[in-house]
DRENDO-107782 format. One record per residue: residue number from 0; residue in three letters; x negated, y negated, z of N, C-alpha, C in turn. Coordinates in steps of 0.001 Angstrom, whole numbers. Layout:
residues N
{site NUM; "Ala"; {X; Y; Z}; {X; Y; Z}; {X; Y; Z}}
...
***
This chain:
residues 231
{site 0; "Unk"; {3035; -18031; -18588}; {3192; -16582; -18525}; {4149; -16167; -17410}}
{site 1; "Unk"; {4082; -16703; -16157}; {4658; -16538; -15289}; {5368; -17964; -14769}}
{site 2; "Unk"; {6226; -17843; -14584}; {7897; -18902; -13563}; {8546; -18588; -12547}}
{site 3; "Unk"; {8349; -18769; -11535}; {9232; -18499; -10534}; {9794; -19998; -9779}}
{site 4; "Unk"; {10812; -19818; -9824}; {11999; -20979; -9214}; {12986; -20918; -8215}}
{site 5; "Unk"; {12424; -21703; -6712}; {13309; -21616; -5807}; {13704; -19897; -5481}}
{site 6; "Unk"; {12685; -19003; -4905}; {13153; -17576; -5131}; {12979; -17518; -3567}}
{site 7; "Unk"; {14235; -16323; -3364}; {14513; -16278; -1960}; {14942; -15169; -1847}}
{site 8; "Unk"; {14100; -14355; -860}; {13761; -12739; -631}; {14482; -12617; 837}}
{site 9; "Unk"; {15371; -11853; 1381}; {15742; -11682; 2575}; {16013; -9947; 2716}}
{site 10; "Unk"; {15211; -9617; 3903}; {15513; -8200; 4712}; {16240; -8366; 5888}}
{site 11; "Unk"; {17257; -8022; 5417}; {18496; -8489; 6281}; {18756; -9287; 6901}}
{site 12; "Unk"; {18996; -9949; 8027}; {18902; -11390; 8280}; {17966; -12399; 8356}}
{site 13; "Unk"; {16394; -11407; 8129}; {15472; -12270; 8082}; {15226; -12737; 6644}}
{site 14; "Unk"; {14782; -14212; 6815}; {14209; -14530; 5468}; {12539; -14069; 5053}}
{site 15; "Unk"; {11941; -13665; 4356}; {10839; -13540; 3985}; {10576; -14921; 2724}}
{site 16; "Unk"; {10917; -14864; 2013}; {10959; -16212; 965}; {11847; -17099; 819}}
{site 17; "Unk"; {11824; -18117; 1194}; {12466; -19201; 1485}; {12217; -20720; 293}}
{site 18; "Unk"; {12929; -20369; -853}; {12488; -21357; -1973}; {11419; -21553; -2402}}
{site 19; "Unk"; {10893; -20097; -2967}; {9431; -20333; -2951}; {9264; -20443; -4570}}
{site 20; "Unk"; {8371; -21447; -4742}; {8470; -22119; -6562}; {6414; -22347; -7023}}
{site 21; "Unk"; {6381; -21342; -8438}; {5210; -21249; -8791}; {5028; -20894; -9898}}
{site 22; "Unk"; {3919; -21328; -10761}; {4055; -20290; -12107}; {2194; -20638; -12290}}
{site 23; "Unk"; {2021; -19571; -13715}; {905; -19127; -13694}; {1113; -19373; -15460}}
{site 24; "Unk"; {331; -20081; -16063}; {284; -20702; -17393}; {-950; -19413; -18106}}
{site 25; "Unk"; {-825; -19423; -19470}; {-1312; -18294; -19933}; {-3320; -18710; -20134}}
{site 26; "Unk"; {-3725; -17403; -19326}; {-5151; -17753; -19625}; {-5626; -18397; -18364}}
{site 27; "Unk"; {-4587; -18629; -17078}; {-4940; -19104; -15922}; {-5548; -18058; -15415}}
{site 28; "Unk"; {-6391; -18328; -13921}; {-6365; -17594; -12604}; {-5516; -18878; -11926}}
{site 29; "Unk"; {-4951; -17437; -10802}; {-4226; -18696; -10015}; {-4202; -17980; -8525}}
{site 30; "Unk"; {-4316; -18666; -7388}; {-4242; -17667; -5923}; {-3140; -18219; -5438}}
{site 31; "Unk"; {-2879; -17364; -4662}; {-2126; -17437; -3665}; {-2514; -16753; -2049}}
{site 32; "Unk"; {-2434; -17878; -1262}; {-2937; -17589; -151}; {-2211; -18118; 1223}}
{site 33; "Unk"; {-2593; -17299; 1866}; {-2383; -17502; 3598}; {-2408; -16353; 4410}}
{site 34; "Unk"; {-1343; -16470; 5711}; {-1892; -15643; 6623}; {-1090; -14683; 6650}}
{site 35; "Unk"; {-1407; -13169; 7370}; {-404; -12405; 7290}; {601; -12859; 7661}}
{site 36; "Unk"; {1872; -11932; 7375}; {3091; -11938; 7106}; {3684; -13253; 6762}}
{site 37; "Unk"; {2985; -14225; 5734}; {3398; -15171; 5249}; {4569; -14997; 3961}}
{site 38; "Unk"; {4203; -13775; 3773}; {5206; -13721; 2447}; {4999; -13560; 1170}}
{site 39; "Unk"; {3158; -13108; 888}; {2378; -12638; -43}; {3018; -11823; -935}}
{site 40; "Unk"; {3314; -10632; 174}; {3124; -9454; -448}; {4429; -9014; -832}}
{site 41; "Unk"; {5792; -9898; 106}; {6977; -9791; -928}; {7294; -10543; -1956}}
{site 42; "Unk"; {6353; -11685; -2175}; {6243; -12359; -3849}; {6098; -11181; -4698}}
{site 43; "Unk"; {5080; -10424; -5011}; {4684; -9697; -5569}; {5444; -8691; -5898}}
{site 44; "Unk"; {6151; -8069; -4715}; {7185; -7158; -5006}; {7841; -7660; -5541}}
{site 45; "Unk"; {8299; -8959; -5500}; {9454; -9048; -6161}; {9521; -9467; -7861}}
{site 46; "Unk"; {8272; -9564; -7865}; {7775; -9915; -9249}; {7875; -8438; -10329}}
{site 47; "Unk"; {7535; -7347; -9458}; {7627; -6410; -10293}; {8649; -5302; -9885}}
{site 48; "Unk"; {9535; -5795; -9088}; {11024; -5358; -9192}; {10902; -4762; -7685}}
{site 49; "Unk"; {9873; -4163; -7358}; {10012; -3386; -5893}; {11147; -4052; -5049}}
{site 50; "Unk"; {11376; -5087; -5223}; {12429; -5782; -3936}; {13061; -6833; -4586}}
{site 51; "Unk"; {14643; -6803; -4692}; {15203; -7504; -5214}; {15670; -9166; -4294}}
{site 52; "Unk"; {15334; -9884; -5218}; {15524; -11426; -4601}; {16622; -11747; -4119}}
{site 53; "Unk"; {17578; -12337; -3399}; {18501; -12580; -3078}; {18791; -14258; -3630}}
{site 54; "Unk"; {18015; -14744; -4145}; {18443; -16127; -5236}; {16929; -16777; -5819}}
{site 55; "Unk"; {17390; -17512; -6533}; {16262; -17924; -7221}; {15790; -17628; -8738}}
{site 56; "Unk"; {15162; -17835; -9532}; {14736; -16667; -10542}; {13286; -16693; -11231}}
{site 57; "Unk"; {13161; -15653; -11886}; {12018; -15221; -11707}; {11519; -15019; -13831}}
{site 58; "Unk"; {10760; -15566; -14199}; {10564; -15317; -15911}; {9539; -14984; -15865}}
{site 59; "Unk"; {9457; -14203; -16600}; {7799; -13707; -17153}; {7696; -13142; -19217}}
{site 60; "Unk"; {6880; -13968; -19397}; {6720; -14290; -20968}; {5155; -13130; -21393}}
{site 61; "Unk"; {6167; -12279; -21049}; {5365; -10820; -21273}; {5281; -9953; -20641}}
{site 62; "Unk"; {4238; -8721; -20593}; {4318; -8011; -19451}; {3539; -8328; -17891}}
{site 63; "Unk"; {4309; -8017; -17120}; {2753; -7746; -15753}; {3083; -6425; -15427}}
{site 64; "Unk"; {1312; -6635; -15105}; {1473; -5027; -14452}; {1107; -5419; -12294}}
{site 65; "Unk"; {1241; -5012; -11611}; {959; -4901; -10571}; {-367; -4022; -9589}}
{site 66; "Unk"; {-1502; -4731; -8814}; {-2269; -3547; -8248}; {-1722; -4423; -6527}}
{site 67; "Unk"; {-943; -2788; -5996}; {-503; -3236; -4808}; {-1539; -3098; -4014}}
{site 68; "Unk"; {-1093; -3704; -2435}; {-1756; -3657; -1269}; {-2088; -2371; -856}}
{site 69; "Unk"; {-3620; -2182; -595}; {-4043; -1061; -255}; {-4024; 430; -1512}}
{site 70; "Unk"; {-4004; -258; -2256}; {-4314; 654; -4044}; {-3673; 1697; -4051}}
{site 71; "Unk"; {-2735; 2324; -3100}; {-1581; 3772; -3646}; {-2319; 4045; -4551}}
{site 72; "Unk"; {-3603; 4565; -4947}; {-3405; 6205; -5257}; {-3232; 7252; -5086}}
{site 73; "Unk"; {-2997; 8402; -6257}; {-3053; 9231; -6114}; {-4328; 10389; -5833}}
{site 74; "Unk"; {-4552; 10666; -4283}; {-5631; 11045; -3821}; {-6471; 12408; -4732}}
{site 75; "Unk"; {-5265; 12902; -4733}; {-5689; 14465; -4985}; {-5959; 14505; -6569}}
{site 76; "Unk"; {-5149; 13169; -7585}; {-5499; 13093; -9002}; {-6590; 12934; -9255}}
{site 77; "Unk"; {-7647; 13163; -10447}; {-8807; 12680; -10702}; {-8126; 11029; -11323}}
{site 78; "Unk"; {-9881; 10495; -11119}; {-9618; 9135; -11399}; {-9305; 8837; -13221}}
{site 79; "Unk"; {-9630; 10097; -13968}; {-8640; 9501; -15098}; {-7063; 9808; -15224}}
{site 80; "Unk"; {-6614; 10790; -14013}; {-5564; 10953; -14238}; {-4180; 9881; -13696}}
{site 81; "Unk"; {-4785; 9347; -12619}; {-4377; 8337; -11967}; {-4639; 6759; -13278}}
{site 82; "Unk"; {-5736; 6516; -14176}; {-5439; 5736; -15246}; {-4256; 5920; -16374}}
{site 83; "Unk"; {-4124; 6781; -16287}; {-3281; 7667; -17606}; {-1965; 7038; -16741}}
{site 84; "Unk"; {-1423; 7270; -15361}; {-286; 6595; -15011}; {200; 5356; -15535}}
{site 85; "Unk"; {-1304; 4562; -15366}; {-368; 2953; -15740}; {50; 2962; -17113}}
{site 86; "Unk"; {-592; 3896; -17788}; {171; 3697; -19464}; {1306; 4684; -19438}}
{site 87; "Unk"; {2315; 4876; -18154}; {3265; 6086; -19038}; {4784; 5224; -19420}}
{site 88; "Unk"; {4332; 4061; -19768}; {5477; 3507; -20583}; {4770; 3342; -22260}}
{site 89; "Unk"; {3571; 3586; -22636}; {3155; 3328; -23370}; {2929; 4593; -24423}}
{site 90; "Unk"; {2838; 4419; -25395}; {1728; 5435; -26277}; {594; 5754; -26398}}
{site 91; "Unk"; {34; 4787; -26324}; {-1662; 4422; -25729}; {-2064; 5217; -24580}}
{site 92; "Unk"; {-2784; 6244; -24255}; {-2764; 6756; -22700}; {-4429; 6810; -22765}}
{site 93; "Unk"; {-5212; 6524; -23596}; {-6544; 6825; -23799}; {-7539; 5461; -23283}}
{site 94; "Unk"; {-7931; 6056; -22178}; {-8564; 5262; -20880}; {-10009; 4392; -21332}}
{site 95; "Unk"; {-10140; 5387; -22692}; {-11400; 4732; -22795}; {-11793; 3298; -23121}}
{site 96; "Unk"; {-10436; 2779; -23280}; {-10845; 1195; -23027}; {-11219; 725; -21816}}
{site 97; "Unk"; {-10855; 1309; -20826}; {-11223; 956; -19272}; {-12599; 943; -18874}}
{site 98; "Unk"; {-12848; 1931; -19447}; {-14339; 2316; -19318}; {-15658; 1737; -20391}}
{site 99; "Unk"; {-14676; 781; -21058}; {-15512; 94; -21259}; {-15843; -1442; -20795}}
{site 100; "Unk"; {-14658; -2015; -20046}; {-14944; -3180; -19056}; {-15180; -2487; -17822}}
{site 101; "Unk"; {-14962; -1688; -17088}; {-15818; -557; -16205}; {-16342; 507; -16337}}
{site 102; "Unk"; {-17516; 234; -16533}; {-18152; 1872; -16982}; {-18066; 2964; -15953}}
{site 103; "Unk"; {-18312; 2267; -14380}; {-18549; 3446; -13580}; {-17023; 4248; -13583}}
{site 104; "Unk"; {-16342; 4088; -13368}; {-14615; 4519; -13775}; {-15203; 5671; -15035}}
{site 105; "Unk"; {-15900; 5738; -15554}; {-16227; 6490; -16967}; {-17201; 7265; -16031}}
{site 106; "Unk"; {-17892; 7416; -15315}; {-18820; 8176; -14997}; {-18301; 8993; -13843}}
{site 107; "Unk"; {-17315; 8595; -13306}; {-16672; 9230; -12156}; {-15233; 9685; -12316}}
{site 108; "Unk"; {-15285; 10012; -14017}; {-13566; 10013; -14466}; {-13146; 11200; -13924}}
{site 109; "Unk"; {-14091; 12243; -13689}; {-13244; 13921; -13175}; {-13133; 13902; -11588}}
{site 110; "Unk"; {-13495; 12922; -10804}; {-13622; 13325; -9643}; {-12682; 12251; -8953}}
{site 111; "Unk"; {-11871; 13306; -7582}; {-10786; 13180; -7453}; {-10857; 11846; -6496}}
{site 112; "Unk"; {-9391; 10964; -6771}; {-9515; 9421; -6283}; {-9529; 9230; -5073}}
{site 113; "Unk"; {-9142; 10277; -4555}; {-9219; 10276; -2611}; {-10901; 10360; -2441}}
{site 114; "Unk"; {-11535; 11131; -3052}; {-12924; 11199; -3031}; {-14341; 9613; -3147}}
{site 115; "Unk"; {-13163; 8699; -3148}; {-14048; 7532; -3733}; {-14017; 6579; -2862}}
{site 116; "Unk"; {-15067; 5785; -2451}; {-15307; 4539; -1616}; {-14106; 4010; -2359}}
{site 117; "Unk"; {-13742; 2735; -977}; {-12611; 2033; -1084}; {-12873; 1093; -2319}}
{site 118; "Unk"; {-14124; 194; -2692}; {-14357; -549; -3533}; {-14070; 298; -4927}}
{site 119; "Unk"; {-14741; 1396; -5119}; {-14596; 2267; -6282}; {-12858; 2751; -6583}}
{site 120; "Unk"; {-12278; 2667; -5570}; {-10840; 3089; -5742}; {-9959; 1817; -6209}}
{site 121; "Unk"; {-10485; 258; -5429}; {-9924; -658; -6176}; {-10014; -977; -7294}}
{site 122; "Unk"; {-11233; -498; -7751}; {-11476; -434; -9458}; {-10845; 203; -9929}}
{site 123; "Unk"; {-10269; 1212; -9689}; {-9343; 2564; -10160}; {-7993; 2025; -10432}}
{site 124; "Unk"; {-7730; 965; -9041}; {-6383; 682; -8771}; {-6507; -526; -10224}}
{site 125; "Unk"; {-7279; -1643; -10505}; {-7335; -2767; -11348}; {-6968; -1974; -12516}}
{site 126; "Unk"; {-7816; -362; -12757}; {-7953; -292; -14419}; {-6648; 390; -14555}}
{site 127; "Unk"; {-6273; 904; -13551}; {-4881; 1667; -13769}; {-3716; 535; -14451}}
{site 128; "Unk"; {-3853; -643; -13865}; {-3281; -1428; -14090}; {-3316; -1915; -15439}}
{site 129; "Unk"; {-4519; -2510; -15759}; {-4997; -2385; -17178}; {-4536; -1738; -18081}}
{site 130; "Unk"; {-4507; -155; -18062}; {-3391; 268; -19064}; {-2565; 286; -19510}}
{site 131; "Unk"; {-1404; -299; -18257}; {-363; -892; -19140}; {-181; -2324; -20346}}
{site 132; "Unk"; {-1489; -2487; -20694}; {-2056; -3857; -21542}; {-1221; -5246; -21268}}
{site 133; "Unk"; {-1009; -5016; -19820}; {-338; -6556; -19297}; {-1158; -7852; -20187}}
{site 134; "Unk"; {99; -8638; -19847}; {-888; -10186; -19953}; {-620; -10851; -19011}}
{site 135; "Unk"; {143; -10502; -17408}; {-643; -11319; -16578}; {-412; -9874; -15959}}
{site 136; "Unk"; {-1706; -10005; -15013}; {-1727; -8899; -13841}; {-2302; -9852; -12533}}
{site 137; "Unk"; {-1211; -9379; -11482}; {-808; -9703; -10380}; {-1277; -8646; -9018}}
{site 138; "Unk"; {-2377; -9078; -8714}; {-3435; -8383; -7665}; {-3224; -8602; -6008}}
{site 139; "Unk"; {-2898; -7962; -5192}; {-2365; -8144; -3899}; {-3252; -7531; -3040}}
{site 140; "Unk"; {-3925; -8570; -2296}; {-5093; -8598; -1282}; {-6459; -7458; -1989}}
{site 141; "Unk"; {-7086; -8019; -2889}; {-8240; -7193; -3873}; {-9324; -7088; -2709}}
{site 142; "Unk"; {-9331; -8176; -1920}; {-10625; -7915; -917}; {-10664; -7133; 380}}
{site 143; "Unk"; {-8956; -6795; 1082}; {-8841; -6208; 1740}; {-10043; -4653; 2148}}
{site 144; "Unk"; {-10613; -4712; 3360}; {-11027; -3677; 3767}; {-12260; -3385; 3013}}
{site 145; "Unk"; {-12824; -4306; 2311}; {-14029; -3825; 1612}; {-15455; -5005; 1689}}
{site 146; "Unk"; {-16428; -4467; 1433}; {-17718; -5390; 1800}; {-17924; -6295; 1178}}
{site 147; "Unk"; {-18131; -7874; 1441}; {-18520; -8562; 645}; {-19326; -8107; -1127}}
{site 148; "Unk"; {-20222; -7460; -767}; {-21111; -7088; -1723}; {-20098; -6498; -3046}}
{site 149; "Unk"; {-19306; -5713; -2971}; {-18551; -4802; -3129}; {-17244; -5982; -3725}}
{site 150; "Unk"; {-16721; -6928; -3117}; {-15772; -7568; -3547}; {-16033; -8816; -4128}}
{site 151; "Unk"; {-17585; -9061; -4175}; {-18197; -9716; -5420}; {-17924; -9396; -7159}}
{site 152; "Unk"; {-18675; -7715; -7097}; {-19000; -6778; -8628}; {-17093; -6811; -9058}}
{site 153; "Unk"; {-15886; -6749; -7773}; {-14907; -6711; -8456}; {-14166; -8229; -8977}}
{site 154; "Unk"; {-14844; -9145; -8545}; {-14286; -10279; -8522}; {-15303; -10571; -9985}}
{site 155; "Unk"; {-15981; -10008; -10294}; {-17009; -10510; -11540}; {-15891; -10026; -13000}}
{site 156; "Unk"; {-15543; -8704; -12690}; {-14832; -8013; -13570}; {-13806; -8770; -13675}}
{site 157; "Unk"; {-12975; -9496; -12903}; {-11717; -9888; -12891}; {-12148; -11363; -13852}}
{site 158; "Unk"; {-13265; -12090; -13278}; {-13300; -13320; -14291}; {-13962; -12906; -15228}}
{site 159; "Unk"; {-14303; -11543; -15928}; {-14322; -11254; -17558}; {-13190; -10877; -18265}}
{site 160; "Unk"; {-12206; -10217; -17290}; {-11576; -9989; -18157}; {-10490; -11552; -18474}}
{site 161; "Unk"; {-10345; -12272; -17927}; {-9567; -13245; -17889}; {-10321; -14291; -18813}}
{site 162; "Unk"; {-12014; -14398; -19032}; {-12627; -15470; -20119}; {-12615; -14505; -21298}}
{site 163; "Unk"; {-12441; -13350; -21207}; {-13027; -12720; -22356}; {-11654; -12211; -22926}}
{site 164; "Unk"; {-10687; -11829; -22547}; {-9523; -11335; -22878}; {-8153; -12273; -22355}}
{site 165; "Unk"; {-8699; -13417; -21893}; {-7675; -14349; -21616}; {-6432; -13523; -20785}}
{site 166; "Unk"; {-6848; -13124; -19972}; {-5447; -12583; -19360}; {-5191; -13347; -18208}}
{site 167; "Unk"; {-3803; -13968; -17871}; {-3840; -14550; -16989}; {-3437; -13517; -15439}}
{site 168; "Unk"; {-4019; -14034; -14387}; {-4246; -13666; -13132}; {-3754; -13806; -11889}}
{site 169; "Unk"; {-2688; -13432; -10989}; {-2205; -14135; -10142}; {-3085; -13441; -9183}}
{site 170; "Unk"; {-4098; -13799; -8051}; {-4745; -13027; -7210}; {-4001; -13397; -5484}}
{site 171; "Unk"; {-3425; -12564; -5210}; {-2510; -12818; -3692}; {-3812; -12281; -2591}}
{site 172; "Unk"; {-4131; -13184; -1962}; {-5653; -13378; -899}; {-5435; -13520; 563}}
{site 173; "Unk"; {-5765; -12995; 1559}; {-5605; -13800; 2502}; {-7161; -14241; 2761}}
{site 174; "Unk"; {-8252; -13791; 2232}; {-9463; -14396; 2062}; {-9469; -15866; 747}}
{site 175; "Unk"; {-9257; -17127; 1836}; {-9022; -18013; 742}; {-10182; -18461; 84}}
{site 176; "Unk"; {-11259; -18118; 1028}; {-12638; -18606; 563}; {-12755; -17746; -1181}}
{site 177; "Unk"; {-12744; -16688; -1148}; {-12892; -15753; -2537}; {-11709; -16581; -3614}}
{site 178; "Unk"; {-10328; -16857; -3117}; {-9751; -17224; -3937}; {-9684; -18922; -4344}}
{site 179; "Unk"; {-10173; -19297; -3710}; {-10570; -20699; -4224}; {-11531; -20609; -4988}}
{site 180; "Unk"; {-12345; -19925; -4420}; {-14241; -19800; -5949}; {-13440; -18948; -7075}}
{site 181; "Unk"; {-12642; -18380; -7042}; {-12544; -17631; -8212}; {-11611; -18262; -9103}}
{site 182; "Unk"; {-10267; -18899; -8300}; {-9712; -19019; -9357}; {-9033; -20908; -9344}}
{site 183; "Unk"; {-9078; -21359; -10535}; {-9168; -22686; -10950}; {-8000; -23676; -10227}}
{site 184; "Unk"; {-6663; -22981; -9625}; {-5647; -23419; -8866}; {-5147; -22373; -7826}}
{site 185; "Unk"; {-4620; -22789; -6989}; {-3855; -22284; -5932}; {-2906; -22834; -4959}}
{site 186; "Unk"; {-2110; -21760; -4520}; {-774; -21977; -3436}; {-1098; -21590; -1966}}
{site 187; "Unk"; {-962; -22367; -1493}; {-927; -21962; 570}; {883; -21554; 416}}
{site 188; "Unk"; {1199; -20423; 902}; {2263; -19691; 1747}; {1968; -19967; 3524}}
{site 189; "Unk"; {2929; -20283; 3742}; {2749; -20289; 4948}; {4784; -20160; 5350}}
{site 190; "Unk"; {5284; -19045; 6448}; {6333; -18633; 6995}; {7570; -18762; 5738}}
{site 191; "Unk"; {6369; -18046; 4534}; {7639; -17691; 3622}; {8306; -19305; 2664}}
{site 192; "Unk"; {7219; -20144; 2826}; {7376; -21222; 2231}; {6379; -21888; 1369}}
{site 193; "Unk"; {5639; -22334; 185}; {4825; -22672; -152}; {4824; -24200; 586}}
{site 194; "Unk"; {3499; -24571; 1237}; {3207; -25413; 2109}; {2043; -26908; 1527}}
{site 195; "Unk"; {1411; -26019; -297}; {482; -27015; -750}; {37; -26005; -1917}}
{site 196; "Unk"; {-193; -27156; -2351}; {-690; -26342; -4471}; {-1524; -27539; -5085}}
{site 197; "Unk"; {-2277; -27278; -5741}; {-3168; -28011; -6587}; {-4177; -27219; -6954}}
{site 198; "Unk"; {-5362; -27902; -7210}; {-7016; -27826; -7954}; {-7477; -27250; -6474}}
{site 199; "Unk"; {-7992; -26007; -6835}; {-8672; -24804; -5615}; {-10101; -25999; -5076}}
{site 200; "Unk"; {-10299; -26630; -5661}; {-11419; -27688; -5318}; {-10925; -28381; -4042}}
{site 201; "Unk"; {-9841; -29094; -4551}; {-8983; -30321; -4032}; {-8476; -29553; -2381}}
{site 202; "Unk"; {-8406; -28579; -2775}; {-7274; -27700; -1486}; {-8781; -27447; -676}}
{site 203; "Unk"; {-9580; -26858; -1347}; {-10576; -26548; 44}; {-11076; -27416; 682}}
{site 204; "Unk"; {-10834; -29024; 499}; {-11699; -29970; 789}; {-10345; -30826; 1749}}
{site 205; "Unk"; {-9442; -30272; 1938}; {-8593; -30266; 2655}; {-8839; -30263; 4140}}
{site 206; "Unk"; {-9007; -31131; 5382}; {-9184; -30703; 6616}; {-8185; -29785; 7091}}
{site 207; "Unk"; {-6979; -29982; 6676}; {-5663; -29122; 7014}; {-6140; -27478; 6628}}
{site 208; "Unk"; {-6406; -27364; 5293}; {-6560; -25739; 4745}; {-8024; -25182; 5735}}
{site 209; "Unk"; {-8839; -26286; 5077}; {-10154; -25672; 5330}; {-9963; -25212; 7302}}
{site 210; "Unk"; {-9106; -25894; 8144}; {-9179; -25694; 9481}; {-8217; -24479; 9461}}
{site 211; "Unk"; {-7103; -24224; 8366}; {-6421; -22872; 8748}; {-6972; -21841; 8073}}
{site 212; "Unk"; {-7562; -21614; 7153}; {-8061; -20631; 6073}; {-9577; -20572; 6229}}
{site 213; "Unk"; {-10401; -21776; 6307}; {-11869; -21824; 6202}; {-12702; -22075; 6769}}
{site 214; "Unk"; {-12526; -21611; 8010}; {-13263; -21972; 9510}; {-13375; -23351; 10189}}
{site 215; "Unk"; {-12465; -24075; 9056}; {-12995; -25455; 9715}; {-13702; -26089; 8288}}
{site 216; "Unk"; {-14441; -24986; 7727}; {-15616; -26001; 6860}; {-15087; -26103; 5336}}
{site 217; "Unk"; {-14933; -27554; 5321}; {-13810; -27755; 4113}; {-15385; -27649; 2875}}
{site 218; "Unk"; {-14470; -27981; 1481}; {-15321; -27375; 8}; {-16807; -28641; 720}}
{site 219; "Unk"; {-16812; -29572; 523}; {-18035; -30358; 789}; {-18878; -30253; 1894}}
{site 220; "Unk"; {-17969; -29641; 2742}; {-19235; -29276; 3673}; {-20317; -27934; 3468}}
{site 221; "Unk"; {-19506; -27099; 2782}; {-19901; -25857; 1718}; {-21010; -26216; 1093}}
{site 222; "Unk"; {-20432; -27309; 594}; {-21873; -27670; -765}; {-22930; -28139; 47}}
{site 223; "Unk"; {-22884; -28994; 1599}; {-23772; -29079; 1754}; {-24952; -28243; 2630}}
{site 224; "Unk"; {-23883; -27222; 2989}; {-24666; -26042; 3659}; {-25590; -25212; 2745}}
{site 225; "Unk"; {-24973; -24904; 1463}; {-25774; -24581; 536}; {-26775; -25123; -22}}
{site 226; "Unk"; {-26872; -26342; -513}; {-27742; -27081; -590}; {-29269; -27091; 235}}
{site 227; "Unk"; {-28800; -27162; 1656}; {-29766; -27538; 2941}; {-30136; -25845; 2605}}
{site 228; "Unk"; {-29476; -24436; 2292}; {-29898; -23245; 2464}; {-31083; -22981; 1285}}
{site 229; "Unk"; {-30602; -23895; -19}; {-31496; -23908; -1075}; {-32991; -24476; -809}}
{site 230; "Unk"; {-32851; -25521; -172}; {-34247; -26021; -64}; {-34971; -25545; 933}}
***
């Protein structure tokens, strides 16, 4: 669904992406992770045109739609009017498909999006996205600023719609712990360079990742903390 090859992003003499090479096969989740200003969040732009690459190239075998950093909505819109945006390339503008892989989005459709907890607004920001009936959608920091509890119920939605509607997923994290459980492969960014890729298993069990991303406690030591918490 997604290809990117050797792509190289520069703001003026600085480089931000520096040969950065990845793709996302149809029906995947896939993360991408590291630390700020690694170079996340101008992948993304550049995926959906916000910032043009300076070499490299970039394919996509369908549409994506984009939910940026920190969800830009529109405060003062109600939350169906702000859905109705992501379809205005479309004919389709009728939300009520949204509301049916999120209902609460349906129960809170007249009331205005500035008015809504941050978790409830990232839902806003996902379904907005949704309307444009992408087949991969490309999510930039989903957990930012919000409560565990809260970035569970959205991380549940995200692996239905992806088993149930096969859509593939690029999730850009700097919480690698969420993006390793969620999604089946992933990329470490690190100074605008991809630094390691494989099986989200394989990478957390990594002393290298797990000591920059995971406190130290790589995937097996996980299992056995859980374990010892179970009994």
């Amino acid at each position: 669904m997604l290809q990117v090859d050797d792509l190289v992003v520069r703001y003026g003499s600085a480089v931000a992406l520096d040969g950065v090479g990845l793709h996302v096969g149809r029906g995947e989740m896939v993360a991408l992770v590291g630390p700020n200003g690694a170079g996340k969040s101008t992948l993304v732009n550049a995926l959906s045109g916000v910032v043009r690459p300076a070499g490299g190239t970039i394919r996509i075998d369908g549409r994506l739609a984009h939910v940026p950093e920190g969800r830009q909505l529109f405060a003062d819109l109600s939350v169906e009017d702000n859905l109705r945006l992501g379809a205005w390339r479309s004919r389709n503008r009728d939300p009520r498909r949204i509301y049916e892989v999120m209902p609460v989005l349906g129960e809170m459709r007249r009331k205005a999006a500035g008015s809504l907890s941050g978790g409830q607004q990232q839902m806003v920001a996902v379904g907005r996205a949704l309307m444009a009936d992408p087949d991969v959608i490309a999510i930039d920091e989903l957990s930012l600023g919000l409560a565990p509890i809260v970035v569970a119920d959205l991380a549940r939605h995200l692996a239905q719609l992806n088993s149930e509607r096969g859509m593939a997923i690029l999730l850009i994290e700097q919480n690698a712990r969420l993006a390793f459980d969620l999604c089946q492969r992933a990329y470490v960014i690190e100074s605008g360079r991809i630094v390691a890729e494989g099986d989200s298993g394989e990478l957390s069990r990594s002393p290298e990742v797990a000591r920059a991303y995971l406190g130290g406690i790589t995937g097996s030591d996980t299992e056995t903390l859980l374990e010892r918490t179970a009994e």
